[in-house]
BATILO-960104 format. One line per 4 residues: number of its first residue (from 1); for each residue x, y, z of N, C-alpha, C, CB. Coordinates in steps of 0.001 Angstrom, whole numbers, plus 524288, in hexadecimal, padded with zeros to 5 digits. Glycine has a CB too. Layout:
BEGIN
NUM> X/Y/Z/X/Y/Z/X/Y/Z/X/Y/Z; ...
***
This chain:
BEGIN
1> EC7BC/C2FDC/25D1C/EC494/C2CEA/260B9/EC807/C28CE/2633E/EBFD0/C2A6C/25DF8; EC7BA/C26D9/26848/ECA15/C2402/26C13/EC70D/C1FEC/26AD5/ECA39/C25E1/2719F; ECA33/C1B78/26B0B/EC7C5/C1685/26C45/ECCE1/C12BF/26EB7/EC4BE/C13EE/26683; ECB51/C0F51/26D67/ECE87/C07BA/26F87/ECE88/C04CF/26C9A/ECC1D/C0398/273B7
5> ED23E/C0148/26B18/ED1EE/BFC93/26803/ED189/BFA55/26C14/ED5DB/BFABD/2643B; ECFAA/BF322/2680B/ECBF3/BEFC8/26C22/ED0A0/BEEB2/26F5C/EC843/BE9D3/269C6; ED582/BEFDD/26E43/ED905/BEF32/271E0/ED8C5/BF24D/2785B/EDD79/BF0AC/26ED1; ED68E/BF7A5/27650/ED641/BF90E/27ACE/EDA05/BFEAD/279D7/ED805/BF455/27EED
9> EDEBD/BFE0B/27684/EE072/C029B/275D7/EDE69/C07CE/2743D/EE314/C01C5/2739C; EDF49/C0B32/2765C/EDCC1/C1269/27466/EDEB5/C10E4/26D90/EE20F/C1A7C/27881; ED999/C151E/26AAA/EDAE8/C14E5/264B4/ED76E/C198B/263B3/ED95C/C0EF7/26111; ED942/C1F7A/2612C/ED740/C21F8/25E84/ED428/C20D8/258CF/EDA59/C247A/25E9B
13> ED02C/C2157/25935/ECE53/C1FCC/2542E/ECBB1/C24B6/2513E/ECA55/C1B19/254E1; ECC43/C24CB/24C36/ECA84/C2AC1/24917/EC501/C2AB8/24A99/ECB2E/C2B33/24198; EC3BB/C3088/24A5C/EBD96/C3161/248BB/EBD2E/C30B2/243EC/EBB17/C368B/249BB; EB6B8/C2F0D/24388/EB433/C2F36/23E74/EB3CD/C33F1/23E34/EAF68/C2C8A/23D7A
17> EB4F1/C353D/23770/EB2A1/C3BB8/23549/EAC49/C3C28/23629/EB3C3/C3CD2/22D9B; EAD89/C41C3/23827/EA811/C42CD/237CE/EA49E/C4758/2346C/EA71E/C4385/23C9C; EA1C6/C4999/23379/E9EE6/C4CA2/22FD9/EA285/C512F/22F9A/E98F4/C4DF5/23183; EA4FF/C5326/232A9/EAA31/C5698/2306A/EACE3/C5492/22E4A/EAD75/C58E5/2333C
21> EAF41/C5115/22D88/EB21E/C4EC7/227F8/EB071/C4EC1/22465/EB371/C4A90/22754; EAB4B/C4DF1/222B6/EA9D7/C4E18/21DE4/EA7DD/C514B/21AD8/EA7D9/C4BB0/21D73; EA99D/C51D0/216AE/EA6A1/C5681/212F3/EA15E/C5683/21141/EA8F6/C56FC/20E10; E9E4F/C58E1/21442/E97F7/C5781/2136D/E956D/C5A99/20EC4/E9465/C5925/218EC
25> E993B/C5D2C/20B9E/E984A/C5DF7/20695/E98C3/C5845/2013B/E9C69/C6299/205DF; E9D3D/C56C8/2035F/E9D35/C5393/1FFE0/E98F1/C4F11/1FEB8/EA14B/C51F8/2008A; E9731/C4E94/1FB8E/E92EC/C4A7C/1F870/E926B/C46EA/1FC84/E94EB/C4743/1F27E; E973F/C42CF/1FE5C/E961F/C3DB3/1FEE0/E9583/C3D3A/2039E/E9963/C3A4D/1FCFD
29> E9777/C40D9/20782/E96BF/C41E3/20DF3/E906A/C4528/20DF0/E9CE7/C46CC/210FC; E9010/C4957/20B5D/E8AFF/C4A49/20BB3/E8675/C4732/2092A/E8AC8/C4EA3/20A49; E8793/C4334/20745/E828F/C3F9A/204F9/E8306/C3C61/2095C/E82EA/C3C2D/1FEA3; E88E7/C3A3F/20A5C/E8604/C3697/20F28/E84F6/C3916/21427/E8975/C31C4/210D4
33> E85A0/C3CE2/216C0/E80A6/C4022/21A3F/E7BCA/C4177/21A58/E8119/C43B9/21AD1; E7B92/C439E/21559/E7627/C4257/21385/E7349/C3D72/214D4/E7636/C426A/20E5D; E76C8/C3B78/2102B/E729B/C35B0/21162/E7098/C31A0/21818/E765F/C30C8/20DA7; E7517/C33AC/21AE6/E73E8/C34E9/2207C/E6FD7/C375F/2235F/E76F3/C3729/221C8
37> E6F89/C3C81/2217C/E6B49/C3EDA/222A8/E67A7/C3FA7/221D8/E6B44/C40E8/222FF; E66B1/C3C64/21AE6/E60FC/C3B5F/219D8/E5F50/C35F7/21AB4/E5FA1/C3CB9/2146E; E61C2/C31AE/21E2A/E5FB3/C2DC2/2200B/E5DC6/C2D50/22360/E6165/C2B4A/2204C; E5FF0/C3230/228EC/E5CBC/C3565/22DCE/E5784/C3824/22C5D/E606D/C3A39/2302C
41> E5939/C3A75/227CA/E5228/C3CE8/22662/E4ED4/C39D9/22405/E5173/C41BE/2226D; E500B/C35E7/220ED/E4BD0/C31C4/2200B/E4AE3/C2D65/224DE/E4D76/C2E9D/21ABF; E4CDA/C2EE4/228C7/E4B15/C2B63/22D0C/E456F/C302D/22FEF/E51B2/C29A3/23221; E4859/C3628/22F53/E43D7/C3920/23259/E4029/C38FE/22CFF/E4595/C4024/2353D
45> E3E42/C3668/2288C/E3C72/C365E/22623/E3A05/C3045/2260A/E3EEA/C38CC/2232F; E3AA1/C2EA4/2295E/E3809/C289C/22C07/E35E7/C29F0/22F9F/E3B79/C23EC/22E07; E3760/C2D92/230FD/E3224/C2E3C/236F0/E30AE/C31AD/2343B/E3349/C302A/23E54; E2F2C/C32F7/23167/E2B24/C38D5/22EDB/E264E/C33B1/22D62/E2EB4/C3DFE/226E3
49> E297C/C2F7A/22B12/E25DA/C2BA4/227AC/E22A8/C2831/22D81/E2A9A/C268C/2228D; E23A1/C27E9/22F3A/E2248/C2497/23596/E1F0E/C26EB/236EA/E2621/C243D/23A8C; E1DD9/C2C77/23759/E1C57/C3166/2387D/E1882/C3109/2367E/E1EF6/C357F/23751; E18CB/C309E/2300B/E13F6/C312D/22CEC/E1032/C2AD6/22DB8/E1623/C3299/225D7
53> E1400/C280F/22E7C/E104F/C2379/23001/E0D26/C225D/23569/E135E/C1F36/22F7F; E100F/C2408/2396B/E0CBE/C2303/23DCE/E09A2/C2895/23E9F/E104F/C210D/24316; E08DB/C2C59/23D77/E02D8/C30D3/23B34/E0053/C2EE3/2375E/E0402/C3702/23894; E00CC/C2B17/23447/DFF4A/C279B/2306C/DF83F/C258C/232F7/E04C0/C221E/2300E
57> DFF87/C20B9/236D0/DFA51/C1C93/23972/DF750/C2030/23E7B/DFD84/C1587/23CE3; DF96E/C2496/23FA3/DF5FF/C27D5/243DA/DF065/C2A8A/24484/DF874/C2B65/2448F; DF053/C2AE8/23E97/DEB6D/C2D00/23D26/DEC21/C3292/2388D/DE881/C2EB0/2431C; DE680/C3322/23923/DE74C/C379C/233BB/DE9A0/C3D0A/23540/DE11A/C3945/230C0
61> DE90A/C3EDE/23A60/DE9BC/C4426/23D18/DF011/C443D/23D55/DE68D/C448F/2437E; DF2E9/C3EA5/23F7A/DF7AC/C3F60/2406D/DFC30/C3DFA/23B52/DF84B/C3C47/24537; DF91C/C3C15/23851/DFC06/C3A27/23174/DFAE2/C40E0/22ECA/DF6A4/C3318/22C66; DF63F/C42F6/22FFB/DF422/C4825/22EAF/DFAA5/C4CDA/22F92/DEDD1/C4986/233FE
65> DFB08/C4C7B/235FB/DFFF7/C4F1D/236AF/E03AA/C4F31/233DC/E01E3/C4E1A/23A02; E0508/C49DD/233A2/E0A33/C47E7/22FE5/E0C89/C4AFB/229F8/E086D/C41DD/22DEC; E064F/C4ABA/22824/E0669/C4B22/222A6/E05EE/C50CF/22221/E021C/C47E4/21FB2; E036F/C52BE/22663/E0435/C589C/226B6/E0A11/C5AB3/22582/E02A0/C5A64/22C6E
69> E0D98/C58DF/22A29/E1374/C5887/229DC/E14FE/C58B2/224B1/E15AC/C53CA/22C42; E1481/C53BC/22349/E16D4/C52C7/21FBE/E15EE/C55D4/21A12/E1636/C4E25/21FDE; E1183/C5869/219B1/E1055/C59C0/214BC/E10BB/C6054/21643/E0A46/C56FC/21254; E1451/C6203/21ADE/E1467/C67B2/21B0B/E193F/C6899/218AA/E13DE/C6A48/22086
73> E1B54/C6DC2/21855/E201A/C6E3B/2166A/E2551/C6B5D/2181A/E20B3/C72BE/216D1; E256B/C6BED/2202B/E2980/C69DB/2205F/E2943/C64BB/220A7/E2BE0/C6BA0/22388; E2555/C5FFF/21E0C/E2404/C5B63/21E5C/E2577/C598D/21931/E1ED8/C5AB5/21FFA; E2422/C5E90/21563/E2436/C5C78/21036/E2C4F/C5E4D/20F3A/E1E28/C6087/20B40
77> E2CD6/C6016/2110E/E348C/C6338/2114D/E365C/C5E1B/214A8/E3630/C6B8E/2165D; E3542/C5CC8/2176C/E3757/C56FF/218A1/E36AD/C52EB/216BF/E3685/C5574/21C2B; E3237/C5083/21517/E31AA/C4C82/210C1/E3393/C4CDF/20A89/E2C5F/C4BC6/2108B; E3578/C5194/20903/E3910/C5274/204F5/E3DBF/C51D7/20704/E38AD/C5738/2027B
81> E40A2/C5358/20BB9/E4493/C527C/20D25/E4443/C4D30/20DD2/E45F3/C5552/210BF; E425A/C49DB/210AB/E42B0/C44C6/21344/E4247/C4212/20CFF/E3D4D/C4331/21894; E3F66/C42C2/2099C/E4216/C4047/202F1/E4559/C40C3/20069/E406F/C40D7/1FF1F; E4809/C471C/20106/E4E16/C4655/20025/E5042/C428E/20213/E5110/C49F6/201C2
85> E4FEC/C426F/208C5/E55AD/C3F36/20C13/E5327/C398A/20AE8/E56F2/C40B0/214AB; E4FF6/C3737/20921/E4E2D/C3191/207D8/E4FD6/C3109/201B7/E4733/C3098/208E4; E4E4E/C34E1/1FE3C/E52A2/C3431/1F84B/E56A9/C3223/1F8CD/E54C8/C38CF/1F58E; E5A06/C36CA/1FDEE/E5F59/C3760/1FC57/E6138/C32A8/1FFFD/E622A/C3D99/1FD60
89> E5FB8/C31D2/204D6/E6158/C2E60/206DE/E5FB7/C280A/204D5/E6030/C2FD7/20B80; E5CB0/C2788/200C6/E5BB4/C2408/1FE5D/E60F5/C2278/1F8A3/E55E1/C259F/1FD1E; E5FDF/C258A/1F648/E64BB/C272A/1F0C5/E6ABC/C26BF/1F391/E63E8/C2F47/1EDE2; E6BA9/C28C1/1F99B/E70BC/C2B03/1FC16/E71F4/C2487/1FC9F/E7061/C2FC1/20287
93> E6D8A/C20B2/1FD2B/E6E15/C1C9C/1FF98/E7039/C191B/1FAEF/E6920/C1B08/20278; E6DFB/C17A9/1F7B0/E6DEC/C15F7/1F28D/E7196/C1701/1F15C/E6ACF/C1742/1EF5C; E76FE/C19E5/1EF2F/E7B0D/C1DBC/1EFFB/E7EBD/C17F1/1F43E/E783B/C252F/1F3BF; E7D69/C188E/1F818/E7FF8/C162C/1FB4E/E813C/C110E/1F94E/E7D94/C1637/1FFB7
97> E7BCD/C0DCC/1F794/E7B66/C09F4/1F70B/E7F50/C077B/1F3F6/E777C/C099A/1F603; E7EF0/C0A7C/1EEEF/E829B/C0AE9/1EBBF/E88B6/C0992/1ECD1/E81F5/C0F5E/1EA7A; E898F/C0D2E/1F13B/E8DF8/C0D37/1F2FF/E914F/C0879/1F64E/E8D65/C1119/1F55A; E8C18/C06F4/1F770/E8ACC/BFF92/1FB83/E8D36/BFB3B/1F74A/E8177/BFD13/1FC9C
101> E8B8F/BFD09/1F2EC/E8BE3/BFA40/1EE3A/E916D/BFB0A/1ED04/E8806/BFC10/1E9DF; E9518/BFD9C/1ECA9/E9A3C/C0055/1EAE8/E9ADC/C04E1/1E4FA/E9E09/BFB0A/1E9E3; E9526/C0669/1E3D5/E966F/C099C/1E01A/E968D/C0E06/1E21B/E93B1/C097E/1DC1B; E974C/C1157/1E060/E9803/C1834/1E2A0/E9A04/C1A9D/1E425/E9695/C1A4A/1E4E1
105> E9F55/C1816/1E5F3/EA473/C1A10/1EA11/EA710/C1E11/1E872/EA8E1/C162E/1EAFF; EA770/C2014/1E1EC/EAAF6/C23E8/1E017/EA8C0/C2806/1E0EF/EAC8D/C23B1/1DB2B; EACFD/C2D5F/1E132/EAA94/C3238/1E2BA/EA6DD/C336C/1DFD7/EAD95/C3636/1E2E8; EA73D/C332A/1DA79/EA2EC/C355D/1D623/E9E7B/C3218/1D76E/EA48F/C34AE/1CF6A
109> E9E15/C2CB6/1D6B6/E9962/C2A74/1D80D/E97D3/C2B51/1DC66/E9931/C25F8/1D799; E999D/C2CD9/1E1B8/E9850/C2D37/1E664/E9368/C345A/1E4C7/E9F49/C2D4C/1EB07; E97FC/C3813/1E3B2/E94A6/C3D22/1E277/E914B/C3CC8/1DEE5/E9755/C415B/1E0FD; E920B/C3938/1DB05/E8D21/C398E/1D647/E88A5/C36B9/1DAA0/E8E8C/C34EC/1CEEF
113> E871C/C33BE/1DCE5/E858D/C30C4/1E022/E833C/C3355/1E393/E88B0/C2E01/1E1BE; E8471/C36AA/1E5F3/E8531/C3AA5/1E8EE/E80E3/C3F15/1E7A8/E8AAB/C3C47/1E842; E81AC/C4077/1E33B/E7D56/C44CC/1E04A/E786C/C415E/1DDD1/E80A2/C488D/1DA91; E78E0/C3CF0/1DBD9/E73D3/C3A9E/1DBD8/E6F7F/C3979/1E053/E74D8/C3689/1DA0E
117> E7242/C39B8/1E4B3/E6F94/C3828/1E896/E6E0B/C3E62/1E99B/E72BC/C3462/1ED15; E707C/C41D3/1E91F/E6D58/C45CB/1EB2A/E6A48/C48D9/1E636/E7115/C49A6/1EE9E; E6B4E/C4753/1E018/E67A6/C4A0F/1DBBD/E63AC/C4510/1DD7C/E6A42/C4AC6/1D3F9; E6538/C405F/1DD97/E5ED5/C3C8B/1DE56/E59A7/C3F15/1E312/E60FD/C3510/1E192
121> E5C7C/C41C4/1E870/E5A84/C3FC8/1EB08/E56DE/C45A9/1E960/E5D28/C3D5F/1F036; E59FE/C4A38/1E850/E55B4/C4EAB/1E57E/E51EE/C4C55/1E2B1/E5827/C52A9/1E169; E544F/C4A05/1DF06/E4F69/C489C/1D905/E4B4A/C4526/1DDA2/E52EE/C429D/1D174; E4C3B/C41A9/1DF1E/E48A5/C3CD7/1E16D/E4517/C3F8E/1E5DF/E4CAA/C377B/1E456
125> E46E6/C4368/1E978/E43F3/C461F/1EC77/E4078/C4AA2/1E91B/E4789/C4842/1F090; E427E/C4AE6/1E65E/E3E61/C4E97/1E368/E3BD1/C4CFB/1E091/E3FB3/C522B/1E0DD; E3C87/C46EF/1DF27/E381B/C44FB/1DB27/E33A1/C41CA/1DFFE/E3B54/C3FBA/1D577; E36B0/C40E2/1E492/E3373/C3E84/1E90A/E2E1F/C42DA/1E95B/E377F/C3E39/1EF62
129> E2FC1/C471D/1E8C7/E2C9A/C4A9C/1EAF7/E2819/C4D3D/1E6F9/E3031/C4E85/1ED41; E29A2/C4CC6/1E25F/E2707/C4CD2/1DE3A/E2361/C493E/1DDEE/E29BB/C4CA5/1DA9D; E253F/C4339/1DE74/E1FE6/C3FCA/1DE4D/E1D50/C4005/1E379/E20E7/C3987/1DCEF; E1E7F/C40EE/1E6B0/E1A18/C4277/1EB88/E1790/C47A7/1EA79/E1CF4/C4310/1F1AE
133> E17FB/C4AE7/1E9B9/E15D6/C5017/1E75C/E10EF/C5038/1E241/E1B2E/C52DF/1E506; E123B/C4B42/1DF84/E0EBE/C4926/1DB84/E0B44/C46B7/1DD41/E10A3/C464B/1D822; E0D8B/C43DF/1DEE6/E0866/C3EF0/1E24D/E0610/C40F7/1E6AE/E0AFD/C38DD/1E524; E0763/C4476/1E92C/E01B3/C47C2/1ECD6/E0037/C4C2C/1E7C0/E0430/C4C5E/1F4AD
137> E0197/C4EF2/1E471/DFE37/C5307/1E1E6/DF8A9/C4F74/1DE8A/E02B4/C56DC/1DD18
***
């Protein structure tokens, strides 16, 4: 990339790497994409909730729709999904925090770290779904 120092002189400056550089197998590049991409889906999982609130205050016919949605297959396959990416992007976060803090930096703790966040976010989405499954039967 071309640029100028504030001098004014021409100065090549490197590109940043981009997603071809990185090994998106490996643990610590693919957790933090993830955790990228489940902070985009818990945002389309804020307007699902907005959604359910203003058919709420709309009345019974248009809250009626909603819940239709929501309680069909591909309503109920997205609200299991949208509790994964809120687990994981919750746990992925926590993880971080940690890291804010200065513990976690070594490879082993980074990968042990790494697999908790994704055995938690199984166990926790599946126990999410268990106590909602109880409490409507």
């Amino acid at each position: 990339m071309s640029g100028r120092r504030s001098d004014g002189t021409p100065v090549r400056r490197p590109l940043s790497p981009h997603l071809q550089v990185y090994d998106m197998m490996q643990m610590t590049s693919a957790l933090s994409i993830s955790g990228r991409i489940t902070g985009v889906i818990w945002s389309f999982g804020l307007l699902i909730l907005v959604w359910w609130l203003v058919a709420a205050a709309a009345g019974p016919s248009a809250f009626a729709g909603v819940q239709w949605f929501l309680s069909s297959w591909l309503g109920l396959l997205g609200m299991v999904g949208l509790t994964a990416a809120a687990w994981f992007h919750t746990l992925n976060g926590l993880r971080h925090l940690s890291w804010d803090a200065g513990y976690g930096y070594d490879i082993a703790t980074t990968y042990r770290t790494g697999r908790m966040v994704l055995i938690g976010t199984a166990v926790m989405t599946v126990l999410t779904w268990l106590i909602a499954i109880i409490a409507w039967a």
